[in-house]
Phi, psi and omega in degrees: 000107146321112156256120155285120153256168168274153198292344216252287181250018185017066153300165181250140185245305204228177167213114208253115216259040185327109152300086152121164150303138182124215201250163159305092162264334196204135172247123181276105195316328174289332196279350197255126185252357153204143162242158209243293174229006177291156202225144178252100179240114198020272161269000188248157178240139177218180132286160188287024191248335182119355174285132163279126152266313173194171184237173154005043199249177181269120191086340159209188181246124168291091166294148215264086178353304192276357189243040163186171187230153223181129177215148174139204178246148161248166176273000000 
């Protein structure tokens, strides 16, 4: 289990259920098992500071390398 933050003031946005190895590219809308604070502005998911984490895609969200952080285990 991933918790996400923003990369910018490091809110906690999500707590993310991560399959495999490698980096977060795309968080699968079913796998996130509690959000905390993530905000949805037309295709982007940000924090309330105003940082984009990623956008929009169908069934997951594409992530923005540079706009979030992670901390936990992946499986």
């Amino acid at each position: 289990m991933l918790t996400i933050k923003c990369g910018k003031c490091k809110t906690k946005l999500f707590k993310y259920r991560k399959i495999g190895k490698g980096k977060v590219l795309k968080c699968h809308k079913n796998r996130i098992k509690k959000s905390y604070k993530i905000e949805k502005v037309g295709e982007e998911y940000g924090c309330p500071c105003g940082n984009v984490i990623g956008v929009d895609e169908d069934g997951a969200i594409k992530m923005n390398d540079q706009g979030f952080i992670y901390t936990g285990t992946k499986e």
